[in-house]
C-alpha positions as CSV (number, residue, x, y, z in Angstrom):
1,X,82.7,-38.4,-76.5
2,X,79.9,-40.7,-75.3
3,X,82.2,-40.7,-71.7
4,X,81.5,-37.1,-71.5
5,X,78.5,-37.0,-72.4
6,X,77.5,-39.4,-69.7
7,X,79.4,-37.3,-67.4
8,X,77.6,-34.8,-67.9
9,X,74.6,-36.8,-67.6
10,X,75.7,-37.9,-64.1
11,X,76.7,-34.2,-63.1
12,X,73.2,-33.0,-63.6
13,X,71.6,-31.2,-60.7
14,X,68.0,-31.7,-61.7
15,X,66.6,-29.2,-59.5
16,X,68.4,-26.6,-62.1
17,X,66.3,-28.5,-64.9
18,X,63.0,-28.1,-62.9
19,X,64.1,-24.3,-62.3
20,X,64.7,-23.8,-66.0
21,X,61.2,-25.6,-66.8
22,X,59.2,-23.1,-64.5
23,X,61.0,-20.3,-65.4
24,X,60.1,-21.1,-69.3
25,X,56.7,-22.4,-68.6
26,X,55.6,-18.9,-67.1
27,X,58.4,-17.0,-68.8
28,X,58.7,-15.3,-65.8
29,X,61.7,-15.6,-63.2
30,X,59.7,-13.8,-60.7
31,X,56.7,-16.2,-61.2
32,X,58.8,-19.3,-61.0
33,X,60.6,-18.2,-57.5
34,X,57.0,-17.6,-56.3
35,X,56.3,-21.3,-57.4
36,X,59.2,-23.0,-56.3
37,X,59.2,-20.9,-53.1
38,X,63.3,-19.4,-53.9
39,X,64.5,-16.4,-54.1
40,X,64.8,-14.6,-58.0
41,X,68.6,-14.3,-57.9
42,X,68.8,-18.5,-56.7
43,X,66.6,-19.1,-60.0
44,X,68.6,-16.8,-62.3
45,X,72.1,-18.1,-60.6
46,X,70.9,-22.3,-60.7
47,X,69.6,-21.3,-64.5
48,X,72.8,-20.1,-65.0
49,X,74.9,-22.9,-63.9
50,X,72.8,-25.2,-66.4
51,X,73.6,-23.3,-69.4
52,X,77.4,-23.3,-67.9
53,X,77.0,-27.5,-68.1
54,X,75.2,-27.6,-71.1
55,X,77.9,-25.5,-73.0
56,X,74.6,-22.8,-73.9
57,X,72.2,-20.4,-73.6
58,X,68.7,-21.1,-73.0
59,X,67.2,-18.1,-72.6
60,X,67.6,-14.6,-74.4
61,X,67.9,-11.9,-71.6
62,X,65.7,-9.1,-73.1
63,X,65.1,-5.4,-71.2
64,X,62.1,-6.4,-69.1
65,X,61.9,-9.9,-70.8
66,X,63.4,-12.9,-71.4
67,X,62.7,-15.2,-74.4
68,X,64.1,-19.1,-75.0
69,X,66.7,-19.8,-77.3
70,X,65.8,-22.7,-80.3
71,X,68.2,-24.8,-78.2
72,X,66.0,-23.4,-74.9
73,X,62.7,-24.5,-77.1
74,X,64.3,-27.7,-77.5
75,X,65.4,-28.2,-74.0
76,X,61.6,-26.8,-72.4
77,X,59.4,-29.5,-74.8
78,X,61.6,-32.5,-73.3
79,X,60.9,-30.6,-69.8
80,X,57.7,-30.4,-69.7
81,X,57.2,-34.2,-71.0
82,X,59.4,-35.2,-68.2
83,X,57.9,-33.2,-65.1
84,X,54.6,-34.3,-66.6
85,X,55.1,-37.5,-66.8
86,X,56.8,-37.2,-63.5
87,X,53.5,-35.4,-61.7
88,X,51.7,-38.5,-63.2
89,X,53.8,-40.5,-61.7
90,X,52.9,-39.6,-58.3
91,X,49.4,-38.7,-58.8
92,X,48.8,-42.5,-59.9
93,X,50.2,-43.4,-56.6
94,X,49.6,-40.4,-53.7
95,X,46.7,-40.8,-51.3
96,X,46.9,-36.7,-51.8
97,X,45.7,-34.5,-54.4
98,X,49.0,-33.8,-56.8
99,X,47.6,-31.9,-59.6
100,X,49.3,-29.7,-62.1
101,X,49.8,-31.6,-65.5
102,X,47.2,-31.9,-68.4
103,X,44.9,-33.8,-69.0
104,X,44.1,-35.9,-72.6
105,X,40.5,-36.9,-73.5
106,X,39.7,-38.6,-76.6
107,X,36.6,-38.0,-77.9
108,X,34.4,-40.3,-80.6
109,X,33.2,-37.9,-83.2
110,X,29.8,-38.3,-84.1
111,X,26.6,-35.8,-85.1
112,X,25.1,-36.6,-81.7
113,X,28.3,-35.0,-80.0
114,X,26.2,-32.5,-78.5
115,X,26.2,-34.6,-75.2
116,X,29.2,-34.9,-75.0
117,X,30.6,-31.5,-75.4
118,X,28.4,-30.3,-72.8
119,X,29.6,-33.1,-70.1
120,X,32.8,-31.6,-71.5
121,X,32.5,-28.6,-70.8
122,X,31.3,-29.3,-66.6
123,X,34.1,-31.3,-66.8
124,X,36.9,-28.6,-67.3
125,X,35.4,-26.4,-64.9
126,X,35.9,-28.9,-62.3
127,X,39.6,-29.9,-63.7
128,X,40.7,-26.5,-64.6
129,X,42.5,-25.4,-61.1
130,X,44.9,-28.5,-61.6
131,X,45.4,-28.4,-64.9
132,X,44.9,-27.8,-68.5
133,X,42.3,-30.0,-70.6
134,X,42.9,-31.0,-73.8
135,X,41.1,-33.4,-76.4
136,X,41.3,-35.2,-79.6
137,X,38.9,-37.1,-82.0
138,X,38.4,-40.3,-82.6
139,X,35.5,-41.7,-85.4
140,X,36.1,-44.9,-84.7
141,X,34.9,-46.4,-81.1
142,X,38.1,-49.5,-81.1
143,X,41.1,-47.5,-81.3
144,X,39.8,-44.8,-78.8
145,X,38.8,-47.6,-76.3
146,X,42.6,-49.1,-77.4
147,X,43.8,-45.6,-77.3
148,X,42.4,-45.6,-73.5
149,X,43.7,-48.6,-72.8
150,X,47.2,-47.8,-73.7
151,X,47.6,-44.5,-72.1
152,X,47.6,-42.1,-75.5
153,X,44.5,-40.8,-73.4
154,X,43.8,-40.5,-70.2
155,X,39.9,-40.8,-70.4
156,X,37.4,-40.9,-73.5
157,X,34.2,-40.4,-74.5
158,X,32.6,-43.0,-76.3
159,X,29.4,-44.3,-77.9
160,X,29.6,-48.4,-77.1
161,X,30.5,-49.0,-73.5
162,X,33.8,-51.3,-73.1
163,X,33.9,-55.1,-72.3
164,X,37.9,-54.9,-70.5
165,X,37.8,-56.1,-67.1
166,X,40.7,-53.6,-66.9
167,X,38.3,-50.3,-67.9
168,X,35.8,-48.5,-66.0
169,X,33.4,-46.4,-67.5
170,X,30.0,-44.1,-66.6
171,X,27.4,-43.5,-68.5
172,X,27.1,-39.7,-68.7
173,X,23.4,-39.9,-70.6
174,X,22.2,-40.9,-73.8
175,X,21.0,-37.5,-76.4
176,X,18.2,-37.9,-78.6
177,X,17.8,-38.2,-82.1
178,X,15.9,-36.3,-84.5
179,X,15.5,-35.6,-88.1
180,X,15.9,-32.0,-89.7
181,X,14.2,-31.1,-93.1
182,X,13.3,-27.8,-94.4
183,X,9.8,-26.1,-93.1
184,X,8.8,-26.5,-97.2
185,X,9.2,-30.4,-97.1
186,X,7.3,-31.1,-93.8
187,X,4.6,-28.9,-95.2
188,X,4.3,-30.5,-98.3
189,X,4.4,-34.1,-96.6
190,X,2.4,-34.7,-93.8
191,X,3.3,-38.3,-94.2
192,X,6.9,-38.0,-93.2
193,X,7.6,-41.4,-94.8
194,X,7.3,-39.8,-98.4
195,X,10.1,-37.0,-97.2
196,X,12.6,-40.4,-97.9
197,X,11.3,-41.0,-100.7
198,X,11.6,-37.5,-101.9
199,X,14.9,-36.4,-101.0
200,X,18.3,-38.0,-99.8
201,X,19.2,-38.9,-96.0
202,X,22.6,-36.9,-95.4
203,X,24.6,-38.3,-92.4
204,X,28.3,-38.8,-91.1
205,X,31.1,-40.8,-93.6
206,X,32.7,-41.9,-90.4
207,X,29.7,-41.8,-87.9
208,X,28.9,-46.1,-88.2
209,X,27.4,-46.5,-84.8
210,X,24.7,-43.1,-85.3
211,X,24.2,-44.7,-89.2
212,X,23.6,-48.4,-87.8
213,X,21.4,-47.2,-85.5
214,X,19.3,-44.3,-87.5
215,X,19.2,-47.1,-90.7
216,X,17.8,-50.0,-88.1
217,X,15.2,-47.4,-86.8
218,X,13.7,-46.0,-90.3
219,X,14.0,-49.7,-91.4
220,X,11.6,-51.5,-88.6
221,X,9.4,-48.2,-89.7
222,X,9.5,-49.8,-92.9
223,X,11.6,-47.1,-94.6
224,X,14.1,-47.7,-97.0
225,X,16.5,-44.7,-98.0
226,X,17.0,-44.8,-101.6
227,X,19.9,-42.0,-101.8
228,X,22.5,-41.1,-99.3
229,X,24.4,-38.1,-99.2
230,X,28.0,-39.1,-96.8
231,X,29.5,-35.7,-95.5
232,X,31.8,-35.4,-92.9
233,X,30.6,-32.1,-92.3
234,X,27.3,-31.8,-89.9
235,X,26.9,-27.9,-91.2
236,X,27.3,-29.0,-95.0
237,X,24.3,-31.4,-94.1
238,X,22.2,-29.0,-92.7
239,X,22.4,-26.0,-95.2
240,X,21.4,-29.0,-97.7
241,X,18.6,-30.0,-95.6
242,X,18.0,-26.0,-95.1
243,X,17.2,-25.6,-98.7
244,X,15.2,-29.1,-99.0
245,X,17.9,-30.5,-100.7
246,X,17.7,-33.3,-98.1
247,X,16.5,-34.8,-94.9
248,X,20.0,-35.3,-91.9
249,X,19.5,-36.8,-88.0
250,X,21.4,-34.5,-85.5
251,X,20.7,-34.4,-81.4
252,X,17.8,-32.9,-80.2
253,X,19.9,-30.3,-78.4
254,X,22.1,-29.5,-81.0
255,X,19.1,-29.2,-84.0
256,X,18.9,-25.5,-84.5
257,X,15.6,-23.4,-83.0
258,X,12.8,-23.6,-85.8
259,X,12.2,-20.1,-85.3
260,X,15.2,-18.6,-86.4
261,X,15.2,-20.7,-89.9
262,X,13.4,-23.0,-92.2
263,X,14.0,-26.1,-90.8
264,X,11.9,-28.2,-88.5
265,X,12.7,-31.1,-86.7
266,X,10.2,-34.4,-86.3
267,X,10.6,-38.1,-85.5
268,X,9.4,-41.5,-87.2
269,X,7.7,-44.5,-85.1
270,X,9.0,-42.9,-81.5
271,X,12.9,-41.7,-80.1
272,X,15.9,-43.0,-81.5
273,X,18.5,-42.9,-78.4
274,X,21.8,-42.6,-78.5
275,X,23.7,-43.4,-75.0
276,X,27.9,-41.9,-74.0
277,X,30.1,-43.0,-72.2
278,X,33.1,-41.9,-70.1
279,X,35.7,-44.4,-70.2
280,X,38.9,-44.8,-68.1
281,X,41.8,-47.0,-67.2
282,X,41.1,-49.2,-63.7
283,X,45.1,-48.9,-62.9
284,X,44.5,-45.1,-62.9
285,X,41.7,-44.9,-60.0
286,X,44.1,-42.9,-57.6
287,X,44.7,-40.1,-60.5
288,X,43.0,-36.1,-59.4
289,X,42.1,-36.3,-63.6
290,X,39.9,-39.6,-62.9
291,X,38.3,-38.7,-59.3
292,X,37.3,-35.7,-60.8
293,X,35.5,-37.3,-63.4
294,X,33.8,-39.7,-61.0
295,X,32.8,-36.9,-58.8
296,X,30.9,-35.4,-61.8
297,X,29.6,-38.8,-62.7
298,X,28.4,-39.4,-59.2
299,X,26.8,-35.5,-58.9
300,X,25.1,-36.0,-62.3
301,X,23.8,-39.9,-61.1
302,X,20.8,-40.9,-59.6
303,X,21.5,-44.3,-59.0
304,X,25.2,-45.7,-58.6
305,X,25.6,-49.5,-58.9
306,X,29.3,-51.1,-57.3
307,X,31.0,-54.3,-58.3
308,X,31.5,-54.5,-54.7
309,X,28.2,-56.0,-54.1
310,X,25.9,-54.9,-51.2
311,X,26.7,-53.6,-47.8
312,X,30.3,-52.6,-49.3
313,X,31.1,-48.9,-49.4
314,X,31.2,-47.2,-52.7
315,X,32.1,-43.2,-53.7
316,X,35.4,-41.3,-52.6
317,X,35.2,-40.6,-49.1
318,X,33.5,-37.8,-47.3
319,X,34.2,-34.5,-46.7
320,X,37.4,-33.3,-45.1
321,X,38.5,-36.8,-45.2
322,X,41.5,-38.2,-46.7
323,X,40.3,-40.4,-50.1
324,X,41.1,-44.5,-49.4
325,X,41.5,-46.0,-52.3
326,X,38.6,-46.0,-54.6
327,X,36.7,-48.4,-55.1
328,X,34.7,-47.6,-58.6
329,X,31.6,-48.4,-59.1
330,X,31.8,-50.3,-63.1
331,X,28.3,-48.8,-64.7
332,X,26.4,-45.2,-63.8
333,X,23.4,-44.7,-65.0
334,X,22.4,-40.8,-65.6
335,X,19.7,-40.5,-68.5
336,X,19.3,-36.8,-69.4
337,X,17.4,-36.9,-72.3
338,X,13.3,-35.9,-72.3
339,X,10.6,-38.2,-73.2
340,X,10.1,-37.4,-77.0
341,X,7.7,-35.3,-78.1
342,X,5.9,-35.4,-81.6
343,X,5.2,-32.9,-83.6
């Protein structure tokens, strides 16, 4: 048995596995012709011959359909993994553009994500044409940077910049902090210190770095929460605050409009500033995923900084030019956050 099976192994045209895997990836034969640039009947006919190795069907051939078969399912996950990693493969190594796979950003969860979905969100519409973008989070800031590191994810977004001679990263700005109580508290305290001492803080179970930094801040203001309220839902802790059930820190940009509510934001003893980072692997420099996010980083930058040195070149070439290989500059700097503003 394991003689024929790695006959069969052996016997494998491959170009009839990629036919099958762009067939089922559009579930279209006329789509995947157009793709592979054959004609319908070769698809159909090399699809056919696979199924004849394999010893069965793939696909169900409905009128003016066709639908995979659980062993077709099967076959098209395995597929995809493999032409995926395969497009990887080259990308990581071709002077050209390749393209075509997704890509997997990790994403540190905090209350301040604000920032980040928004770089997020310029960042797909620049990736989208070669390829689909997917993301994950990640609370806490090591295993996302080891997560990085290791391949899990192809670039993050993180809150503490890395110290790996082996990762690159950009700062994509740093959002601001500000506390949220109800219109009710702020009127009844004009000395914001007694709001503390009034109500709970509600913040993130799983959001250290924002906590450290928030509890550091009220503390060199002398303030010294008695009661805190650990969620891991940023909604939950606003409704509370909402009601003047307690006091929460969110971004500037993501605290909701005073005039459509009760709550109000303000600040204690000045901003409280919260920097991100985009974080990637050195080794994958040549990859379309990674110069597109050092084209956004450079776009977004005012000042870009090289490891090089002076007088060396830094960036991705010019336009209508070929890309050399990169060399990346280690540490952007693009603040986007106002100066703070009282109230």
């Amino acid at each position: 048995m394991g003689g024929m099976a790695m006959k069969k192994l052996k016997d494998i045209n491959w170009n009839q596995v990629y036919y099958f895997y762009e067939v089922a990836r559009k579930m279209s034969m006329k789509e995947a012709a157009e793709v592979t640039g054959v004609s319908i009947p070769t698809v159909s006919e090399q699809i056919k011959r696979l199924e004849t190795l394999l010893e069965t069907p793939l696909f169900h051939r409905r009128p003016r359909r066709i639908e995979l078969t659980l062993e077709g399912e099967t076959l098209y996950q395995h597929a995809k993994q493999m032409f995926e990693s395969g497009l990887r493969f080259l990308d990581v190594v071709s002077p050209t553009v390749i393209g075509g796979y997704p890509v997997r950003i990790g994403i540190q969860e905090s209350f301040a994500a604000a920032l980040a979905l928004d770089f997020l969100m310029k960042y797909f519409d620049v990736y989208s044409p070669f390829g689909t973008v997917h993301t994950a989070r990640e609370p806490i800031a090591d295993r996302l940077i080891e997560n990085i590191y290791t391949g899990v994810f192809d670039w993050g977004l993180t809150l503490t910049a890395p110290n790996s001679t082996r990762l690159e990263y950009g700062k994509i700005g740093s959002a601001e902090i500000v506390f949220v109580a109800s219109h009710e508290l702020l009127e009844k305290h004009k000395n914001r210190v007694e709001i503390f001492q009034e109500v709970p803080l509600a913040r993130g179970r799983w959001d250290e770095h924002l906590n450290k930094l928030i509890s550091d801040h009220l503390q060199a203001a002398d303030i010294y929460v008695e009661e805190v309220i650990d969620s891991d839902h940023v909604e939950f802790c606003l409704r509370l605050a909402e009601q003047g059930k307690c006091v929460t820190a969110v971004s500037r940009n993501f605290a909701p409009d005073g005039s459509q509510g009760r709550l109000r934001t303000f600040g204690i003893g000045g901003p409280i500033v919260l920097p991100y980072y985009a974080v990637w692997r050195q080794s994958s420099q040549r990859m379309i995923a990674i110069r597109k996010l050092i084209d956004l980083l450079e776009r977004d930058s005012k000042m870009i900084r090289s490891r090089q040195g002076p007088g060396q070149p830094t960036g991705v070439g010019g336009a209508g030019m070929e890309p050399p290989p990169i060399e990346l500059p280690h540490h952007f700097e693009a603040e986007s956050w106002s100066d703070f503003e009282r109230e």
